[in-house]
C-alpha positions, 0 to 999 in steps of 0.5 A, spaced: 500 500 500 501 507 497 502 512 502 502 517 496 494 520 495 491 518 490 491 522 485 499 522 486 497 515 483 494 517 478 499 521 476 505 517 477 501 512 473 500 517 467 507 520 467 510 512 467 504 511 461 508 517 457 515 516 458 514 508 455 510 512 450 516 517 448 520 511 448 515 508 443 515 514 439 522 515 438 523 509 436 519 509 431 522 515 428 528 512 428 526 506 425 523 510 419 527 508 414 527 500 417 524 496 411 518 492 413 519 496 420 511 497 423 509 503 427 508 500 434 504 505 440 503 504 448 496 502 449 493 508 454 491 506 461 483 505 461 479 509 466 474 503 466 479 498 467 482 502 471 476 504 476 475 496 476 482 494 479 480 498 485 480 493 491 478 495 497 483 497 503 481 495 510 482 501 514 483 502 522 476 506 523 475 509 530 467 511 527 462 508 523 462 514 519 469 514 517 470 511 509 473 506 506 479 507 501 481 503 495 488 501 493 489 499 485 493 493 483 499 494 478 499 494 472 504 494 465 503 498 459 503 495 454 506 496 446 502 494 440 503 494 432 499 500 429 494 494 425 491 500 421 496 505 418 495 510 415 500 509 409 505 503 407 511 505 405 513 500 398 519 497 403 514 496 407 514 501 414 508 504 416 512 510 420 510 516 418 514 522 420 511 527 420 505 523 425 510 520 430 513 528 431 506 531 431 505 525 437 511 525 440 511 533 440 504 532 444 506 526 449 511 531 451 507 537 452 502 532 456 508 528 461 510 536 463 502 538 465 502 532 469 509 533 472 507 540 473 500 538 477 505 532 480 509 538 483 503 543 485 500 537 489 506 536 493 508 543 494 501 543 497 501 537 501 507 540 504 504 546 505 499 542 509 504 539 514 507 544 515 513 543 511 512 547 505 514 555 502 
C-alpha cells in the first residue's frame, strides 16, 4: 500500500504511461527508414479498467462514519503494432514522420502538465504539514 494520495497515483501512473510512450515514439522515428519496420504505440491506461482494479483497503476506523479507501493493483503498459496505418511505405514501414513528431511533440507537452500538477500537489501537501514555502 501507497502512502502517496491518490491522485499522486494517478499521476505517477500517467507520467510512467508517457515516458514508455516517448520511448515508443522515438523509436519509431528512428526506425523510419527500417524496411518492413511497423509503427508500434503504448496502449493508454483505461479509466474503466482502471476504476475496476480498485480493491478495497481495510482501514483502522475509530467511527462508523469514517470511509473506506481503495488501493489499485499494478499494472504494465503495454506496446502494440499500429494494425491500421495510415500509409505503407513500398519497403514496407508504416512510420510516418511527420505523425510520430506531431505525437511525440504532444506526449511531451502532456508528461510536463502532469509533472507540473505532480509538483503543485506536493508543494501543497507540504504546505499542509507544515513543511512547505
Amino acid at each position: 500500500m501507497s502512502d502517496q494520495p491518490d491522485l499522486l497515483n494517478r499521476l505517477e501512473t500517467r507520467m510512467n504511461y508517457l515516458s514508455d510512450r516517448q520511448q515508443v515514439l522515438t523509436q519509431n522515428i528512428a526506425n523510419a527508414d527500417t524496411p518492413g519496420y511497423r509503427a508500434q504505440e503504448v496502449t493508454a491506461p483505461n479509466f474503466k479498467q482502471t476504476m475496476e482494479k480498485l480493491q478495497p483497503v481495510q482501514m483502522a476506523a475509530t467511527s462508523p462514519m469514517h470511509l473506506q479507501g481503495a488501493i489499485m493493483s499494478s499494472s504494465t503498459m503495454k506496446t502494440s503494432v499500429n494494425h491500421n496505418p495510415v500509409e505503407v511505405y513500398p519497403t514496407g514501414n508504416t512510420v510516418s514522420l511527420e505523425d510520430e513528431t506531431i505525437k511525440a511533440s504532444q506526449n511531451v507537452m502532456n508528461y510536463q502538465l502532469a509533472s507540473n500538477l505532480y509538483k503543485a500537489e506536493t508543494n501543497m501537501l507540504l504546505k499542509a504539514a507544515g513543511k512547505g514555502n
